[in-house]
Every structure is written in C-alpha cells, then in structure tokens.
N, C-alpha and C positions, 0 to 999 in steps of 0.2 A: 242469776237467781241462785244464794247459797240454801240446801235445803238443813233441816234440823238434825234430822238422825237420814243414816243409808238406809233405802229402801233393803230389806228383807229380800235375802236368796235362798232357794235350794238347791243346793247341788247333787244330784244323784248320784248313789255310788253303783249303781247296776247298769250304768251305760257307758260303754267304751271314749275316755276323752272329752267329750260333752258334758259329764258331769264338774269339771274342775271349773272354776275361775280365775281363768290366767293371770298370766302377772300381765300381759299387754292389755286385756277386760280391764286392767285397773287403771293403769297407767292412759289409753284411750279414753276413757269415762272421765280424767283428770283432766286430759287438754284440752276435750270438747267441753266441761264445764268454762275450764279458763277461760277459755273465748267462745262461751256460745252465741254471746250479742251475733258476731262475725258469722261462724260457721255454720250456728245452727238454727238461730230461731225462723219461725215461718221459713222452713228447709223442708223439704222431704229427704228423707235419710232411709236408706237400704244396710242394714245389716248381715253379714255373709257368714254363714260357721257359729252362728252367735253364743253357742255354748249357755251360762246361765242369763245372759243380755242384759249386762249391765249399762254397756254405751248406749246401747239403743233406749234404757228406761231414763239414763242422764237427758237423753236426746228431749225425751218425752218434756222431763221433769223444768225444761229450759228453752221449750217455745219454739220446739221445732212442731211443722203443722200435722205431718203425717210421718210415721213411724211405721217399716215395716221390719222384723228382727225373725231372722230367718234361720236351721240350722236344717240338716240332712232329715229328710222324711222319717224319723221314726215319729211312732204315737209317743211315746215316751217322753221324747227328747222335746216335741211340740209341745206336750202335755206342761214338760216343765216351764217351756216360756211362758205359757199363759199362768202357770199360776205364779209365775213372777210377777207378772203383770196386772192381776185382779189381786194382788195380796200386797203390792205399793200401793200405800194411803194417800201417799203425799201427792199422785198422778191426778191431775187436774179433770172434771169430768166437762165435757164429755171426752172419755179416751181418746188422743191421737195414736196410741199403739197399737198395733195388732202382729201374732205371729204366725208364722205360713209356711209347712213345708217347702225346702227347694233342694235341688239336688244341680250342683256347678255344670256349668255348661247346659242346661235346658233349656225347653223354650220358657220364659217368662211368665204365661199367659195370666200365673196363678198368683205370683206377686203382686204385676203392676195390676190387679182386679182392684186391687184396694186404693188407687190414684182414680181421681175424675173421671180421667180420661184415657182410653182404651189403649193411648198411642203414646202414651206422656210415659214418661222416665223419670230418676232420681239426682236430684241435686248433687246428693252426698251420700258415698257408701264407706262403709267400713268393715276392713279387714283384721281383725284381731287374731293374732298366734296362731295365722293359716298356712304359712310357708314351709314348714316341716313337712308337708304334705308333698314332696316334689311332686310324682306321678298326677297331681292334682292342677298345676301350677295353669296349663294350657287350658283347660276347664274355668277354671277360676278366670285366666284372663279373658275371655270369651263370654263368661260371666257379665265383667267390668264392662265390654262391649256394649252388650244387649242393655245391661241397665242402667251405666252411666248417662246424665239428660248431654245431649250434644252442646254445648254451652262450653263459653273459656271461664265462665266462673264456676263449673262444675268439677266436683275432685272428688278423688277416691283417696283415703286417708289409709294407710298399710301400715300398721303396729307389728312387731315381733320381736321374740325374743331367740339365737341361736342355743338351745338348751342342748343339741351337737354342734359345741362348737368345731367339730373338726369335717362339719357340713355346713358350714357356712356360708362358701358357695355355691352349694347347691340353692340353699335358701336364695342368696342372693339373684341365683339366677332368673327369679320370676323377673325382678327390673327389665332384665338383658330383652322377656319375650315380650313386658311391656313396650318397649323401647319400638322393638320390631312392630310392634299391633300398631304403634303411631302414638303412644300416648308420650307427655312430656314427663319425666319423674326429676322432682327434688326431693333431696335430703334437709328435712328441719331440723330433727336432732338425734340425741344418742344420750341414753341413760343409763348408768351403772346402779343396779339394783342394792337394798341392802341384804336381800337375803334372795336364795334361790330357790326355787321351785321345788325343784324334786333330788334331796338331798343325796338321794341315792347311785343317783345318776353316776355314772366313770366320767362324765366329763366336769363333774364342778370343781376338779382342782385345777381346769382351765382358766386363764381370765376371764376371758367374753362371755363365761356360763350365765352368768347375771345381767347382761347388756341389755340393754330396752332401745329398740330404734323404731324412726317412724319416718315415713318416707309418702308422700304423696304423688299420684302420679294425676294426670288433668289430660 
C-alpha cells in the first residue's frame, strides 16, 4: 500500500530526545513499507523508544492487525504519539494503533493489555536509534524477551545509526548480549546516508557519522 502524502508529525522541542525523528524512524518506516506484504500485514508489531512513531503509523497504514508504539512514561511524550496517531487521516478505521507508556526492562502487563490475549506476544518489534543508549542495552534485551512471540518466524527488526562513531562498539555490543540471551541476529544491510543528523556533532567528519544499519535478531 503506497500512501498519498506522509502522515503529519510533531515533534516536540521540550522533551529530551523524543522529540526528533531520527534518521533510522525514517529509513525503518521505508523497509517495512517495502515489504510489508511479508513483514507486516495482519502482524502484531511492538514499537520500543518510538520517539514520534513513524514505523509503527507505516505499520498501521499497511495492514498490520494490531499496533502497539511505545516510548518512556512521560505524559508528554505519550501525549505526542497519540496525537500522531488521531491526526493520520489516511489510518484506516477502526484503529489498529494504539500507544502505551513502557519503560525497558518491566514487566509487560500494560502493553500486551492491548493483544487478545493475556498471554499472547508480539510478531514483530522494532527498535529505532536505541543503541546509543549503552547503560540501556541489557533492559532493552530483556525487553525483546518478554515480548518477542516465541515463534521462528518471529523478529525483532534493530535500525541504527552510529552518530559516535568512535562508539561504535559500544553500540554494537547489544548484538554480542543478544547473542548471549539465545537469540539468532543477521545483518541485512548498511546505508550511507545523505546528510547527517546533527550537524554539529565532533564526529561528522568521521565516515560512519551518516551510516544506517539494520540488523535483525529472531
């Protein structure tokens, strides 16, 4: 499904981070269209950090059943995905979306409310421009635990971009505790951006500052 025009975002400037739209929000919201036949339609999809929830309204906008787009408990920050969400016209009714404080590593209870059933899980979650976050990284995987659905055709889709590149293994090292938790991770691809985020950055006269990778783990 190609839609006409982009659903309408805000992004807030009075929230730490949350408010931007990353460059991996853009690039993820791009591959799940391309393939949503595949990955997304009648999918339940978990969005993690979701910032202004762009993948997760693509998600919506392309036939996946349930939608849940989640970022850290502020009112604010929830406040904004909804009105992302009740302000896309082009979101088919009745709403498959909905968004839910979560804060990484907790228990679930408050997400999967919004799935059938009490005990059910998530097809497919998505991880946009969360890896920066190291002290986060064992949370987040613990996360992927609890609400990955136990299935081989179930994946967690991880978009990032190293904006420290000269932290890049750091980043990289969530794969290493993936690996350790049991889960399988591929690499699909790697994209060199045309322009970079935040111009001001000490590291954009790195190469890698621009880089967009996306790595799956199952």
């Amino acid at each position: 499904m190609a839609y006409q025009r982009p659903p309408a975002l805000v992004q807030r400037t009075d929230t730490p981070q949350g408010h931007h739209l990353w460059n991996a929000g853009r690039t993820t919201s791009t591959y799940l269209e391309q393939h949503a036949a595949t990955l997304v339609k009648d999918k339940t999809v978990l969005e993690l950090g979701a910032g202004a929830g762009l993948p997760s309204l693509v998600c919506a906008l392309n036939g996946a059943w349930r939608v849940v787009v989640t970022d850290y408990p502020d009112a604010e920050l929830i406040d904004n995905l909804w009105y992302n969400i009740n302000h896309c016209e082009l979101l088919p009714e009745p709403r498959s979306v909905v968004a839910q404080g979560y804060l990484w590593g907790a228990p679930i209870k408050d997400v999967i409310q919004h799935l059938p059933n009490d005990d059910e899980t998530f097809d497919v979650l998505i991880l946009a421009d969360l890896l920066f976050n190291h002290s986060e990284h064992a949370k987040l995987i613990k996360s992927v635990q609890l609400t990955l659905k136990k299935s081989p055709d179930a994946k967690a889709y991880v978009f990032f971009t190293p904006y420290r590149p000269w932290l890049l293994q750091k980043d990289l090292a969530f794969f290493d505790l993936a690996r350790e938790a049991g889960f399988t991770v591929e690499k699909t691809f790697e994209k060199v951006m045309e322009k970079v985020m935040f111009e001001e950055d000490p590291g954009v006269s790195l190469p890698r500052v621009g880089d967009e990778h996306n790595t799956d783990i199952l």
